[in-house]
Structures are given as C-alpha cells and as structure tokens.
KELO-854735 format. One line per 8 residues: number of its first residue (from 0); their letters; for each residue x, y, z of C-alpha. Coordinates in steps of 0.1 Angstrom, whole numbers. Example, Ala and Ser with C-alpha at 12.3 -4.5 7.8 and 13.67 -1.06 7.14 Angstrom:
0 = AS = 123:-45:78  137:-11:71
END
This chain:
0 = XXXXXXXX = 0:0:0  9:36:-9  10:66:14  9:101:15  46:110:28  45:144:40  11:143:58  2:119:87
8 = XXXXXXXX = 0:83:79  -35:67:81  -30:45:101  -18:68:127  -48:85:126  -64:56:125  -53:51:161  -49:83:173
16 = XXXXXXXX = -69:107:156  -101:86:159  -120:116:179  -108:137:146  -142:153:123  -132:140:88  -141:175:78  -109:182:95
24 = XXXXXXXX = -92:164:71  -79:188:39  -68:157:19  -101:142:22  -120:175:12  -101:186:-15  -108:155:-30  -145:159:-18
32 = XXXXXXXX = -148:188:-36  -137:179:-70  -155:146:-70  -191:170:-60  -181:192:-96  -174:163:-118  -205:145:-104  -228:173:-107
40 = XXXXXXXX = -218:184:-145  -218:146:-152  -259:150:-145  -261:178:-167  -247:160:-192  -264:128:-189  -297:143:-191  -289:165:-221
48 = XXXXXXXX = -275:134:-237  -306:112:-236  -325:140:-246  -310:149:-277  -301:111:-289  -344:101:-282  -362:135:-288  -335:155:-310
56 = XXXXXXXX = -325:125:-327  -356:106:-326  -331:73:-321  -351:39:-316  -346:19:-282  -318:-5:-297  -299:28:-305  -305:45:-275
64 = XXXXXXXX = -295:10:-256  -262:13:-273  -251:41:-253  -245:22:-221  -229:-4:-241  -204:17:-257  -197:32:-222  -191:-2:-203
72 = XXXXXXXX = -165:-19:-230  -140:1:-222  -147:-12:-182  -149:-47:-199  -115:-44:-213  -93:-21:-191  -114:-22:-152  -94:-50:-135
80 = XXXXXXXX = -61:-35:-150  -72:0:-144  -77:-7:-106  -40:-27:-105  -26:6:-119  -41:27:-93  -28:5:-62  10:12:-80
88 = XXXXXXXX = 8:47:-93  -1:81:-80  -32:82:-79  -36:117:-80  -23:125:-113  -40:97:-127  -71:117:-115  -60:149:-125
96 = XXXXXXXX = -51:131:-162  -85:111:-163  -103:153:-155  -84:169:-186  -86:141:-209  -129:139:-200  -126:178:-205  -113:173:-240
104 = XXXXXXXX = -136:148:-248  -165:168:-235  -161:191:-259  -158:171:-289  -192:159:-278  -208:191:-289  -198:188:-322  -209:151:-324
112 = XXXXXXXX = -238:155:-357  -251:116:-350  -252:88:-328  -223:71:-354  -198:105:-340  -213:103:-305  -208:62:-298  -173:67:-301
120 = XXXXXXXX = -168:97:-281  -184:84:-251  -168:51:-254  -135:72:-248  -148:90:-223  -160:65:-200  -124:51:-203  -112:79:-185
128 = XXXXXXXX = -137:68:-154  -125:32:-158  -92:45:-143  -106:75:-123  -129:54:-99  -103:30:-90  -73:59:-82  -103:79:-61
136 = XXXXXXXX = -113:53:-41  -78:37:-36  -67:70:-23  -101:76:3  -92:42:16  -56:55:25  -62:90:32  -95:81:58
144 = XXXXXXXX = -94:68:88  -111:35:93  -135:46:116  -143:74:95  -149:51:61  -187:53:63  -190:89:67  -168:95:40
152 = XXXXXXXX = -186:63:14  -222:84:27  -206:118:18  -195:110:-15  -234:90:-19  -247:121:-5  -229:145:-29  -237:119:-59
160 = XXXXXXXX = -276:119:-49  -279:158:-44  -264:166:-77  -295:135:-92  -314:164:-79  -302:193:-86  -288:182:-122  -319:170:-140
168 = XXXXXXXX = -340:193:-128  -318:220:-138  -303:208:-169  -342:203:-182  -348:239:-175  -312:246:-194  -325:225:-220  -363:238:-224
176 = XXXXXXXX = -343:277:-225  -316:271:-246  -299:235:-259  -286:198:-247  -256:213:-258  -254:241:-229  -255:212:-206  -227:197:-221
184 = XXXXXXXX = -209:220:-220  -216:226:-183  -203:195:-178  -166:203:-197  -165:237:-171  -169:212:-135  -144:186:-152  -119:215:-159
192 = XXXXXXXX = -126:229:-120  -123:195:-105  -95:193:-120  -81:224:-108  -91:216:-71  -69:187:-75  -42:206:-85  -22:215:-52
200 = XXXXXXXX = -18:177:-44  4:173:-78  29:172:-58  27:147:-29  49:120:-30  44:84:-23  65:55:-1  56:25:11
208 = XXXXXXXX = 35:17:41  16:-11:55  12:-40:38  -22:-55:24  -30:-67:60  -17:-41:81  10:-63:100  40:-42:87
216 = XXXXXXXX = 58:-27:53  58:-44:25  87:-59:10  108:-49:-20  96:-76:-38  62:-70:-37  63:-36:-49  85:-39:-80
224 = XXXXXXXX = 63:-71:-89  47:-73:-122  8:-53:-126  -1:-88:-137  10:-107:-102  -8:-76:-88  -40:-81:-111  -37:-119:-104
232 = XXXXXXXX = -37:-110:-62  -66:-88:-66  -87:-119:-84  -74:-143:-54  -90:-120:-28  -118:-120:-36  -122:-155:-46  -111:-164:-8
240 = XXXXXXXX = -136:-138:4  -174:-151:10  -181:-116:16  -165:-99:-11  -174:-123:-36  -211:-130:-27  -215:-90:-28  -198:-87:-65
248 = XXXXXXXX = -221:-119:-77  -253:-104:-60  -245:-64:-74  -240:-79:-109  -277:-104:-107  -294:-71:-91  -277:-46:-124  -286:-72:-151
256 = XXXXXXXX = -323:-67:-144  -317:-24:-134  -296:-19:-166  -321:-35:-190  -344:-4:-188  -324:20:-172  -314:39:-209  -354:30:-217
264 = XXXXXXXX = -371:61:-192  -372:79:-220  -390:57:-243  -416:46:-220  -424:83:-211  -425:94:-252  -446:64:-258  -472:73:-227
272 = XXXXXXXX = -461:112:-224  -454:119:-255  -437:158:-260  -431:161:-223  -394:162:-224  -391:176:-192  -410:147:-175  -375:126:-169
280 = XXXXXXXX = -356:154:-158  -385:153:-129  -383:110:-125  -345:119:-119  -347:149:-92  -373:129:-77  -350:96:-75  -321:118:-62
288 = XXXXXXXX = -340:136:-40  -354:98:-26  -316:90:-21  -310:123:-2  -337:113:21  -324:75:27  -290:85:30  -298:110:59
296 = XXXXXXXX = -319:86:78  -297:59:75  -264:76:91  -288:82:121  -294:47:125  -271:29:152  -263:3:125  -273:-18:96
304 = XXXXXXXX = -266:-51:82  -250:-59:46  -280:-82:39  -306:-53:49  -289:-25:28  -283:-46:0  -313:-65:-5  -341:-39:8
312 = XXXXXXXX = -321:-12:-20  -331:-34:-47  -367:-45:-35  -379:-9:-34  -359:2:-69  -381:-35:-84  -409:-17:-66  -404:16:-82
320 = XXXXXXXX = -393:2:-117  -424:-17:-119  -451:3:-108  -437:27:-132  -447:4:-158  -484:8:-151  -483:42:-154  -505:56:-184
328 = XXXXXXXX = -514:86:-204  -538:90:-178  -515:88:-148  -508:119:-130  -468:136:-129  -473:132:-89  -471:95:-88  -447:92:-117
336 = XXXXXXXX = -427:111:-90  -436:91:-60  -426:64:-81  -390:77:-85  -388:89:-48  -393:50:-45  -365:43:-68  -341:70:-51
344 = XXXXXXXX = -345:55:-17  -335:21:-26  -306:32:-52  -290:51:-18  -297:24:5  -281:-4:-19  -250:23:-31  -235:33:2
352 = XXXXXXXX = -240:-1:15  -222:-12:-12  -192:11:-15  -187:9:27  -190:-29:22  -162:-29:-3  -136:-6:13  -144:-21:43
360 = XXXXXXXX = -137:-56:37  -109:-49:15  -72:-47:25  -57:-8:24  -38:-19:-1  -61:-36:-24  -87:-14:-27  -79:-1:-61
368 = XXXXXXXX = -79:-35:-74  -113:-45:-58  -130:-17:-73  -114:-16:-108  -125:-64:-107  -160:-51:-95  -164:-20:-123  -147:-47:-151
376 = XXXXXXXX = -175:-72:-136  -204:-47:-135  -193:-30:-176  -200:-69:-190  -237:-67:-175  -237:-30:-188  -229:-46:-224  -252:-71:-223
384 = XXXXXXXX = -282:-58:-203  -295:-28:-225  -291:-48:-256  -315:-76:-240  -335:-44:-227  -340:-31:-260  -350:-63:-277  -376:-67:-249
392 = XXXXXXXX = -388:-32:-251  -395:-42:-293  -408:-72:-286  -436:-67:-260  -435:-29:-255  -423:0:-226  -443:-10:-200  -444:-50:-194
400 = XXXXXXXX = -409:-47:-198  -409:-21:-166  -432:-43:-155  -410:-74:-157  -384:-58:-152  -396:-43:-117  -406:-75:-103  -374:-93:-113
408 = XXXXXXXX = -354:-64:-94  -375:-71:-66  -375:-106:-66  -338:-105:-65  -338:-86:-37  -358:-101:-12  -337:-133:-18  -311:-114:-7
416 = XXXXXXXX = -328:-102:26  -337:-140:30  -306:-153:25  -283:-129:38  -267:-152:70  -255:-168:37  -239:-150:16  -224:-119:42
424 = XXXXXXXX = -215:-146:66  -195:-127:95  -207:-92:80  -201:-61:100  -231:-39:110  -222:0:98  -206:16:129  -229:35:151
432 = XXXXXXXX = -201:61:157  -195:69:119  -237:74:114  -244:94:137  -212:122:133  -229:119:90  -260:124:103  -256:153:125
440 = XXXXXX = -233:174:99  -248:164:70  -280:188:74  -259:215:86  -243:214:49  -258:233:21
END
C-alpha cells in the first residue's frame, strides 16, 4: 500500500486521531470537492444526452441502448487492469489526467452530428472513469481513517444523490431555455474545475506503508512485482472472500435486471407522455431527491446489516421500476414522482452499502484492485443488459418490460434479505459512531 509522505499516515490516525471530524481532514475535502463538480456536471450532461439522442435525434430503443454499451466496453477491457494501476501509481495524477482528458472529450461531444460520432466519443470518455474510480477510491481508503470510512462512502453517496437532484431538474430547464448542448458544455467547465481543485496535491509523494494486511511494510519484492502478479492477487481475494465475492455476484444479478431499462425512461415516457421532455428530468430529481432522504436517515441509525442494505435497496428500486410500468397517459406527474422517490430511496440504500461494504472488507492496499474487478464485472452486464432491454422493449413494449423488469429487481432482492446469513456470513453492522457524526453534519451542509 501507498501513502501520503508528507502528511500523517492513516493508520496513525487511524489510532490516534479517531475523535478527529473527517471534515478536519484537507486531503479528504479537496478530494471531496472535485468529486461533487465532476459528479454534478456529469448529470447535466447525462440528461442533455438522452435527450437529444431520443427527442432531437428521434433514435429507436436499440440505438438508445447502445449508449451504455459503448460506455461499459471500455470497463470490460481495461477495469481489473485499471484498478492494479491505481494500487501502483499516484493516484492523483491519474485523476488529474483522467479530468483533462474527460474535458477534452467533452467538448468534442458538442460537435458530435449523429449517434455514429457520439458512440465513439463516449466510449472514450467513460475510459477515462475506468481509471478515475479505482485511483479515487484507492486514495479515500488510504487518506481516511477507518472509523471514518462510512461517513466518507455516505458523503460521497450524498454528494452523488444531491447533484440526481439538482442536475436533471436544472439541466431540463437549461435544455427547455436554450440547448442539450449548454448542458454539455456545463459539464466540460466542472471537469476543468475539478481538476483544478486537485491541483495542489500534484505534488505529494508516495512511499511505502503497510502491507495488504496491516502487519507491517511491504517488501521490496512486492512492490517492484509485475501489474499482472498484482491483477492476479486482486482476483485471489476475492475469490477467498465469502463476503466480497457474494457481494460482486449479487450487485451484478441485481444490475442485469436495473440496466435492462435504465437507458429505456425515455421511451416509456414518449410512448405514454409523448412531447413532455421535461417529464424525466422530474423522474431523476425525484430519485435523487429519494436517495437524499435515505442516506440521511440511514447515518442516524445505530447500524445496519450488509443483507438489509443490499437487498431492501433493490426490492424498493423493483418496486419503483415496476409500478412505473403501469403508469399511463392518464396517470398523473405526482405519482410518476412518488414512483422515483421509490426508486431513489432504494438506489441510496443499496450504493453506500455497497461502497462501505467494499472498502471495508478490502485490505488498504487492495482497494484499487477491488473496485477496478468489480467495475470490469459490473461493464460486461452494462454490455449485455441494455441490448436484452431493447429487444424486450421491441418485442412486447415499454411497459411490461418495466413491469417485468420491476418484479425481477424485486425478486432479487428479497432473496437477498432471505438469504443474507449466507452469503455476508460474519458481515459487519455499519458503525454506530461513523452514522451518527454523518447524520448530524450532514444537514448542517448546504
């Protein structure tokens, strides 16, 4: 594992810094703060996107489908590699590489006259997550106390559920005003700033610290060994690990049935609410404003199990997803939002269970590799999924594919409530001490 040299090793504060806020901790916030700009513009531009490929473009659902599938082969390909990389390299310029690269990219976006030019582009794009994701969450593990890794996996949930509400709902406005294009660009401005916020820890250095299971340094072998003995290590894990392994099986089962219609809001809304391109910009402040709510109520709870967060975040997303697919010409905008509050609530519930679970469980200094076998793992199901989506969606329609869909999601779920001595044998509940600090400071925030 890799350490900041010229600021306190974590695992000093680990132990003695444990009464420290994490707000306290600059390291932490300055990468706090450019994670919150990239994820908000990243709304912006998501929205404007979808918008302008199935309303602009008038694209059918197998082209629209092919978005996420251009974005996860790059995951596919480079994920499992990407997180080796970020467990042996500094991790903050491969952020700060991964921000002006996506900035780049961004642009060319605007230009992009057809779904042939755009494909491509975002394909490229989401590359520069694959290797963002892994370096960011490598580095929380190191820079974060352990007793502070909840509060920081909630803060990050928190940021990423605000901006679900605050980015639609703006960016349709943006959009109704003036172009999908002004929200692309948007996006290209918070990537250059986060970016920019990064920049004063160019310089930190790394050396070696603790070794994967905290007994002492690592030797010299093991860091000059090869990225693939490193890659191979990171597959071992989690193979040995019931708890790592049954929560990588059980996120992938839970996507394949999320992803299949999760391109496809907009073509069950133009189908039942047709012109009303503002209508999914509401479904998504609605779901992110649902997340807000979870995430808030859950850091004041003394603790939760893996099984509970995990399985109850996909029951009420199934619920959401399909009572969503009753929903007719008839139905009114309030429970097409009540429906996405639903949605929200579980989407928070299952995410920061999900991210705590994994740094967690995972060795300091395999973090990085964790993440980057999970996002490899998750970008096959994000190749496959929408394609099966989109055939479904031509086959028997919008809505008993959101039907089937939901129930599926559901269904998947409450087997993992049921079985959850199972598969999180020996799981740790969230710690009391972390929840309540997140819940307390998190309202005070704006």
């Amino acid at each position: 594992m890799t350490v900041i040299s010229n600021e306190p090793n974590p695992a000093s504060i680990s132990s003695s810094g444990a009464s420290k806020s994490l707000w306290a901790n600059l390291r932490f916030m300055r990468m706090f703060i450019a994670y919150s700009l990239a994820t908000f513009g990243d709304w912006f531009d998501a929205l404007a996107i979808q918008i302008m490929v199935a309303y602009r473009w008038g694209a059918d659902p197998l082209t629209i489908a092919l978005i996420p599938v251009c974005m996860a082969v790059p995951g596919i390909v480079l994920g499992s590699v990407a997180g080796a990389l970020a467990d042996r390299l500094h991790k903050v310029k491969i952020m700060m590489i991964c921000d002006v690269i996506t900035v780049v990219l961004t642009i060319a976006i605007l230009f992009a006259p057809s779904a042939a030019w755009l494909l491509p582009l975002l394909a490229l794009r989401a590359l520069m997550g694959v290797f963002h994701v892994p370096a960011q969450q490598a580095l929380t593990r190191q820079v974060v106390a352990e007793e502070h890794l909840f509060q920081a996996s909630s803060l990050n949930g928190f940021v990423n559920q605000c901006s679900k509400v605050a980015g639609p709902l703006l960016g349709a406005v943006i959009v109704a005003v003036f172009s999908p294009q002004v929200c692309i660009l948007i996006n290209a401005c918070t990537r250059l700033l986060s970016g920019a916020v990064l920049w004063p820890l160019r310089r930190l250095t790394e050396e070696l610290g603790p070794s994967a299971s905290g007994e002492g340094p690592m030797e010299a072998g093991e860091s000059t060994e090869s990225l693939f003995s490193q890659w191979q290590k990171g597959w071992r894990l989690i193979q040995s690990s019931r708890t790592l392994l049954s929560t990588i099986l059980f996120g992938c089962f839970g996507l394949m049935a999320i992803l299949m219609i999760d391109y496809q809001f907009t073509t069950l809304f133009r189908e039942i609410k047709p012109g009303n391109e503002a209508l999914i910009g509401w479904l998504g402040s609605s779901a992110g404003a649902g997340a807000v709510v979870i995430i808030l109520l859950l850091n004041r709870l003394p603790r939760i199990g893996y099984g509970w967060g995990l399985g109850g975040g996909y029951m009420l997303i199934g619920a959401g997803i399909a009572a969503l697919g009753w929903v007719s010409s008839q139905t009114s905008e309030f429970w097409i939002i009540l429906w996405g509050l639903c949605i929200g609530v579980g989407n928070g519930l299952f995410m920061v269970t999900l991210n705590y679970l994994l740094q967690k469980e995972t060795p300091p200094a395999y973090v990085g590799r964790v993440f980057g076998i999970q996002n490899s793992l998750s970008s096959v199901v994000l190749v496959v999924a929408p394609l099966a989506g989109g055939a479904l969606i031509r086959s028997v329609g919008p809505s008993p594919t959101f039907q089937y869909i939901g129930m599926a999601t559901l269904a998947i779920g409450l087997a993992g409530m049921l079985l959850q001595r199972m598969l999180w044998e020996g799981q740790q509940p969230l710690p009391a001490e972390s929840t309540g600090e997140l819940g307390q400071k998190s309202v005070r925030q704006p």
